[in-house]
C-alpha positions in Angstrom: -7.8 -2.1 -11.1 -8.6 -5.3 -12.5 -7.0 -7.4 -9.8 -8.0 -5.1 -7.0 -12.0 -5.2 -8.3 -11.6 -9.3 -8.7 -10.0 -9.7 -5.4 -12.7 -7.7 -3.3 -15.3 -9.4 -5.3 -13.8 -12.9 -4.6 -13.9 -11.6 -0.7 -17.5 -10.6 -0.6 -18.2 -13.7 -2.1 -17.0 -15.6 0.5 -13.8 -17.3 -1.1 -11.2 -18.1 1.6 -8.2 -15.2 2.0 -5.7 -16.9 0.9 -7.9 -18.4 -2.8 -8.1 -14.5 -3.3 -4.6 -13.6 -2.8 -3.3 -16.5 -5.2 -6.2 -15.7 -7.8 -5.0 -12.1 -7.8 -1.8 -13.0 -8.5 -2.3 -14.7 -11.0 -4.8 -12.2 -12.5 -2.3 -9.4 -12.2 0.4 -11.6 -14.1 -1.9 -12.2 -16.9 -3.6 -8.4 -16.8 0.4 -7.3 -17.0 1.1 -9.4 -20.0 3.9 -11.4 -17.5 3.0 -14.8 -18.5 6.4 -15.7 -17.9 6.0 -15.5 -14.0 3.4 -18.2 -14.1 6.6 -20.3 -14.4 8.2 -20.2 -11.4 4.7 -19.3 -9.5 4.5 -22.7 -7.8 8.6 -22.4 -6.7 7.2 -19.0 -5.4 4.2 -20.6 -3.5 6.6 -22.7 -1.7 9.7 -20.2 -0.8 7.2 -17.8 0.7 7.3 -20.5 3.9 10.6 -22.0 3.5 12.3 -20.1 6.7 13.4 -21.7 9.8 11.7 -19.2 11.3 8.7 -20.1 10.5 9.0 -23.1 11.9 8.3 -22.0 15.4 4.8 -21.6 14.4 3.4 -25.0 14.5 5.4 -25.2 17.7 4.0 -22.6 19.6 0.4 -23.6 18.0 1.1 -27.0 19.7 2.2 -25.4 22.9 -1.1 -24.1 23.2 -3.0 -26.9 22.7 -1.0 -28.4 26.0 -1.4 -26.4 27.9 -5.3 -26.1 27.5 -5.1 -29.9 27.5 -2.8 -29.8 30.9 -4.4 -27.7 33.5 -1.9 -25.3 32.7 -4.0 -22.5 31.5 -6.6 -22.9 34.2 -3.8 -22.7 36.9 -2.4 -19.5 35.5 -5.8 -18.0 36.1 -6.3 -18.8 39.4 -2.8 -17.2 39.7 -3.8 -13.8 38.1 -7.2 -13.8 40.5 -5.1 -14.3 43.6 -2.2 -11.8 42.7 -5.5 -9.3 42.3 -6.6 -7.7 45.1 -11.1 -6.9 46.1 -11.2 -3.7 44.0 -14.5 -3.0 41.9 -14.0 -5.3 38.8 -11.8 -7.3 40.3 -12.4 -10.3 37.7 -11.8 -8.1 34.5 -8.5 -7.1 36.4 -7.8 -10.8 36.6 -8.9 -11.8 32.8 -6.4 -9.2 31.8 -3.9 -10.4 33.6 -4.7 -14.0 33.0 -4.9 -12.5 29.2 -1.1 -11.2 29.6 0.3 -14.3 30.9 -0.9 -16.2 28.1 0.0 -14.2 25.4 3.5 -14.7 27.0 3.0 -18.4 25.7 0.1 -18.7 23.2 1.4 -16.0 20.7 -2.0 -16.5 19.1 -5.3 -14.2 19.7 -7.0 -17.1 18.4 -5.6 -19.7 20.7 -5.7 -17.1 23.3 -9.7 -16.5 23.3 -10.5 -20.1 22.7 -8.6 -20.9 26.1 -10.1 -17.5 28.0 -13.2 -17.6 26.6 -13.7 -21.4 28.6 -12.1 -20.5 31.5 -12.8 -16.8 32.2 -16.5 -15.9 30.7 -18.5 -18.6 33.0 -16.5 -17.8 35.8 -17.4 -13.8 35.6 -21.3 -14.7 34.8 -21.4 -16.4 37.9 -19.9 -13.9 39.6 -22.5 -11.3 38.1 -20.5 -9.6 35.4 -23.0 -9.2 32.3 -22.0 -12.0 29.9 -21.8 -9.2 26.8 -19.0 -7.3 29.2 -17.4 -10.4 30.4 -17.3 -11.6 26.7 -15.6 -8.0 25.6 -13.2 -8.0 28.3 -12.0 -11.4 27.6 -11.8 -9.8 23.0 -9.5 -7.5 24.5 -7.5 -8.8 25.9 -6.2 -11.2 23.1 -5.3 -8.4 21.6 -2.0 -8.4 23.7 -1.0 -11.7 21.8 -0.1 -10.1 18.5 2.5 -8.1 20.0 3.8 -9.8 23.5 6.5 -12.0 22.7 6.2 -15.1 21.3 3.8 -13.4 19.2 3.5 -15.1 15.5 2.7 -12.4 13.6 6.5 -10.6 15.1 7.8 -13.9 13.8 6.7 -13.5 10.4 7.6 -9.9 10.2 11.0 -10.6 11.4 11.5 -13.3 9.0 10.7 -10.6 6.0 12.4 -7.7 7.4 15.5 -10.3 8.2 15.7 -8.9 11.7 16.6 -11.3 14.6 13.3 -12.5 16.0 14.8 -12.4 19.7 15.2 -8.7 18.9 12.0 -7.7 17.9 10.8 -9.9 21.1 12.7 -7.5 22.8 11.5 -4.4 21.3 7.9 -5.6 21.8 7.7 -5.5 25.7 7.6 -2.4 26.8 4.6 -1.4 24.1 3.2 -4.7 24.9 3.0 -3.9 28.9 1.6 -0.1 28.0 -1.4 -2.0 26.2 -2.1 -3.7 29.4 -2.0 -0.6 31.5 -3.9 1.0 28.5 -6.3 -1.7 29.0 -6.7 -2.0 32.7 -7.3 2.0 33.1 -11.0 0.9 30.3 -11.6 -1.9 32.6 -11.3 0.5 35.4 -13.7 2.8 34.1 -16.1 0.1 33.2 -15.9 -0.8 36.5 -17.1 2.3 38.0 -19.7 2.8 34.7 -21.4 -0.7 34.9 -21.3 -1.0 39.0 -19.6 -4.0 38.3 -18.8 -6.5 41.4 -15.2 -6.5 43.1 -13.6 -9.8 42.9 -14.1 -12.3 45.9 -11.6 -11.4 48.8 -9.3 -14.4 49.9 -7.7 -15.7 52.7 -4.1 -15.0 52.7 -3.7 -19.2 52.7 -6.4 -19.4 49.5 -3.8 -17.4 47.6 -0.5 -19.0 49.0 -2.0 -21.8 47.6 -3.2 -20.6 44.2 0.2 -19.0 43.9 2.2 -22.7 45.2 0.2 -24.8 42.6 0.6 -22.6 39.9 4.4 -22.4 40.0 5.1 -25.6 38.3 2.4 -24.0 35.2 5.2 -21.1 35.4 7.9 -23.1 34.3 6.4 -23.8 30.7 6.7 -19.0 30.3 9.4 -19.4 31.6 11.4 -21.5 29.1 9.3 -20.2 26.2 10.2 -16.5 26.6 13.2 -16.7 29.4 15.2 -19.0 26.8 14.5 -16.4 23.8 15.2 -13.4 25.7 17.9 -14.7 27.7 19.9 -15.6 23.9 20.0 -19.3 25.5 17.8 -20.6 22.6 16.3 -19.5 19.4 12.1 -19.3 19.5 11.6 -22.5 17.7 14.1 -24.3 19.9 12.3 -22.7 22.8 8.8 -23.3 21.7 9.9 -27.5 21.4 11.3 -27.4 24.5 8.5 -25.7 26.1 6.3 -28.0 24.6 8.0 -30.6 26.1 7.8 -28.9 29.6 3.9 -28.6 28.9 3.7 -32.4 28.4 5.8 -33.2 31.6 3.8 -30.7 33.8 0.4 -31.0 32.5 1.0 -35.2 32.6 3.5 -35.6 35.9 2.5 -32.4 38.0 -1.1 -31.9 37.3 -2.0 -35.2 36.1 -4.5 -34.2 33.4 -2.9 -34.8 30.5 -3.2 -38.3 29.4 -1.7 -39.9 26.5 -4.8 -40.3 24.3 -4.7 -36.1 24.6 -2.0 -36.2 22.5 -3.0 -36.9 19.3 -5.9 -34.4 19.0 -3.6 -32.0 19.9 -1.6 -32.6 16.9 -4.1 -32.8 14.6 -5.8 -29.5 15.7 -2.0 -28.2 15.6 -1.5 -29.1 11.8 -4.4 -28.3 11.2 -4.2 -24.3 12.7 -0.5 -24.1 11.1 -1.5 -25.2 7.6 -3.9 -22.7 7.4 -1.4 -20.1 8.7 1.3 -21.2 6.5 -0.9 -21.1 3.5 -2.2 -17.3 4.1 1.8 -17.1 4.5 2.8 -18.8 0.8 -0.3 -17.3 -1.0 0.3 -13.6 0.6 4.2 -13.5 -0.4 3.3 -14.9 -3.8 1.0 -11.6 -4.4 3.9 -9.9 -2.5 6.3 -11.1 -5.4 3.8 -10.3 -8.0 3.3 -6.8 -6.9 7.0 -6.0 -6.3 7.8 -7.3 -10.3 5.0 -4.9 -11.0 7.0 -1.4 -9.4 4.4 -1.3 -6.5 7.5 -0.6 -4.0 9.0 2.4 -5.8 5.5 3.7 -6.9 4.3 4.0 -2.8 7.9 4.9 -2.1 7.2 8.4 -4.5 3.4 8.7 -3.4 4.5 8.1 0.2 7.3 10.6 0.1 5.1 13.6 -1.9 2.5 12.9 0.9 5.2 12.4 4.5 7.8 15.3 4.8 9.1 14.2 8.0 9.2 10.6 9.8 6.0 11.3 12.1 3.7 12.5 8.8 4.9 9.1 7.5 3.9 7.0 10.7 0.5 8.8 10.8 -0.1 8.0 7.0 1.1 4.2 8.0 -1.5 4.0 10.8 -4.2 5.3 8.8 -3.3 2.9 6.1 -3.1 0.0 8.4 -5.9 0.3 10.0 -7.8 0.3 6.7 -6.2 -2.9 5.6 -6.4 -4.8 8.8 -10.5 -4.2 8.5 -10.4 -6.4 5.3 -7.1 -8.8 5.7 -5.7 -10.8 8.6 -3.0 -9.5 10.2 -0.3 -12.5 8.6 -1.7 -11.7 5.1 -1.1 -7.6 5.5 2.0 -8.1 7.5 3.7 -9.9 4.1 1.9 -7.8 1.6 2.6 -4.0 3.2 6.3 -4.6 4.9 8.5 -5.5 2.1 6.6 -2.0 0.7 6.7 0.1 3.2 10.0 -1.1 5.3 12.4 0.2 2.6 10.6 3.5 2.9 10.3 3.5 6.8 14.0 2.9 7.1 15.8 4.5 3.9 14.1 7.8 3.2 12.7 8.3 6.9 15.4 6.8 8.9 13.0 4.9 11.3 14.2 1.5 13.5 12.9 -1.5 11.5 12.3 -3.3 14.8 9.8 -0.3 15.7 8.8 -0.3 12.4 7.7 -4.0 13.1 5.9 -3.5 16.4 3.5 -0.3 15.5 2.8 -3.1 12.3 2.0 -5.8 14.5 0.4 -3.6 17.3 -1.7 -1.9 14.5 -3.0 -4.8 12.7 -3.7 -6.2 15.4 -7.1 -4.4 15.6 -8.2 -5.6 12.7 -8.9 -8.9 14.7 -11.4 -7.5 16.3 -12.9 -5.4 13.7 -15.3 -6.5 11.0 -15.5 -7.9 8.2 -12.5 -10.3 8.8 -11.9 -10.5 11.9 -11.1 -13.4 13.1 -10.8 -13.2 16.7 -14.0 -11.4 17.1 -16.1 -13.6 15.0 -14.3 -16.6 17.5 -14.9 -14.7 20.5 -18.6 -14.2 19.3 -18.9 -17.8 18.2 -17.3 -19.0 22.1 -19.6 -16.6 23.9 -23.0 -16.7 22.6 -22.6 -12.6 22.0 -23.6 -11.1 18.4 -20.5 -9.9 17.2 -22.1 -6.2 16.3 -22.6 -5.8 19.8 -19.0 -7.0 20.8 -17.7 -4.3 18.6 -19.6 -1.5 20.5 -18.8 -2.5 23.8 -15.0 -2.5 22.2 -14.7 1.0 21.0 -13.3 1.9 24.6 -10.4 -0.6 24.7 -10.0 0.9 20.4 -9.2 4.2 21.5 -6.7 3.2 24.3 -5.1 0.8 21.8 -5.2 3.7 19.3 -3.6 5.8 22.1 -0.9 3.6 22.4 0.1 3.4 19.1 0.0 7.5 19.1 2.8 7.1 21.6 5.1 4.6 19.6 4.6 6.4 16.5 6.0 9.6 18.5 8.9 7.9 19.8 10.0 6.2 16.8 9.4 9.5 15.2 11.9 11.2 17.8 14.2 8.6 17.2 14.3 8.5 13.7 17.8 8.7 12.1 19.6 8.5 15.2 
């Protein structure tokens, strides 16, 4: 109770995640009378992010940055608005399209807003899209890059569960591609609610050529998820050599990526990946502190009194998730609840770890958007000028199809359960 008081209150106090996940550590070790484990705390701090796994995440952080830097990001959108036909919010359709292309790459909501939210907002204003709708549409849909592949928070949770990451890429399409159909049926409706404008028409040239000079940003997906998916290369050999690609395209092809890019692109990269990593190290050290404490096996019996049958349990996981993705980032909750719950999930209930892993993802995933934490909608609200309360409003629409979704994993895995 201790702990749990001292870490909210270091929270509302504004002390960084990660400060209040190490402090509560070690407040739980000293509250248990453990001293002991103050010992190998710092040898702790550091295993929690010694895994090769994790080293794809600086790598696809630094893909990112390239291909903002490159022209590649700004080609791919041109792509999505010529493969888009006039229909009434034409541009929405494109910025979630656009939105699903990246994610393919970026892996990062983050990332993925701080490139859409340049490209794609001032483009829809001009075309007369409110900016508060424009802004919302472009929210959602980095909410696809928690759970397409090469999404980071699926690396992480494959590196705990010890399930092959190229698996769990797998596993993640299908429910990926549902929350862009999800997503595109709100847009639709918006559409017809707001009277907002159909997208340009083009001449059938206009998009031959949007399509010819985006083909050489195509190559940079390509490799990143092809190579995974393909078994020709693990993600963090695929995320290098995409980088690689990026630099060649975005310097050689498009010609906008000069040499002097280069090293703010790194910086901003170590930058982005040491904060990740340390959410990463301070999160499993709370993990390890919990799990010497009997937390596991305590949940497992509370869980197990409450769930009588796989889908009870996935409907109490939801709910739980949902609560702690309002208050944690998703890296942080993903460490903390899966060594708990996964045991449970697959032991007593018999359910897929790698669907396990994608409701997880898909479901923490809101709690981007959703305050007090989030961070993707505090950095869509910071990009766009729009107050953040009235993002979440304007949000609630593209929350129940997202919850919708989920409904229908969590049914599936259910039905599958044990088999």
């Amino acid at each position: 109770m201790t702990a749990g008081l001292s870490f909210l209150a270091l929270l509302g106090l504004g002390a960084p995640i990660a400060f209040a996940m190490i402090a509560t550590a070690m407040i739980l070790i000293v509250d248990g009378g453990n001293t002991a484990l103050l010992q190998g705390f710092a040898q702790q701090l550091f295993a929690g992010i010694e895994s090769y796994s994790l080293l794809s995440l600086p790598l696809f952080i630094l893909l990112g940055e390239l291909m903002g830097a490159g022209g590649i990001g700004r080609r791919l959108l041109a792509l999505a608005q010529a493969l888009v036909w006039p229909v009434r919010a034409g541009l929405a359709h494109v910025n979630l399209l656009a939105n699903l292309m990246l994610a393919s790459i970026l892996g990062s909501t983050v990332a993925q807003l701080t490139v859409m939210a340049r490209l794609a907002v001032p483009e829809m204003e001009r075309a007369g899209y409110p900016r508060d709708v424009a802004a919302t549409v472009t929210a959602a849909g980095g909410l696809l890059a928690p759970v397409v592949p090469p999404s980071m928070n699926l690396i992480v949770y494959a590196t705990i569960a010890q399930v092959p990451v190229a698996e769990i890429f797998v596993a993640s399409v299908i429910p990926g591609l549902a929350m862009a159909a999800a997503f595109a049926v709100v847009i639709a409706w918006l559409g017809w609610r707001h009277a907002l404008p159909r997208v340009p028409s083009q001449p059938m040239g206009a998009r031959l050529r949007a399509i010819v000079d985006a083909l050489p940003a195509l190559v940079v997906p390509a490799i990143a998820v092809g190579s995974i998916l393909g078994g020709i290369a693990t993600p963090t050999e695929a995320a290098a050599v995409a980088s690689v690609a990026a630099i060649l395209v975005g310097r050689l092809v498009y010609r906008e990526l000069s040499l002097r890019d280069l090293p703010g692109a790194l910086v901003r990269t170590a930058a982005t990946a040491g904060a990740v990593l340390y959410l990463v190290a301070a999160a499993q050290v709370l993990a390890w502190v919990l799990t010497f404490g009997n937390l596991p096996a305590q949940a497992a019996a509370w869980v197990q009194d409450m769930a009588g049958t796989p889908l009870m349990f996935l409907i109490l996981l939801n709910l739980l998730l949902l609560a702690l993705g309002t208050v944690l980032e998703p890296i942080p909750a993903i460490i903390l609840t899966a060594p708990v719950l996964l045991p449970i999930a697959t032991g007593v209930y018999g359910i897929d770890p790698l669907a396990f892993g994608v409701i997880l993802c898909a479901n923490l995933a809101l709690g981007l958007l959703s305050p007090p934490v989030g961070a993707g909608l505090f950095t869509a609200s910071l990009l766009t000028g729009v107050r953040a309360e009235r993002l979440s409003w304007l949000l609630a629409p593209f929350f129940i199809a997202m919850l919708a979704v989920l409904a229908g994993m969590s049914i599936t895995a259910a039905l599958h359960a044990g088999t």
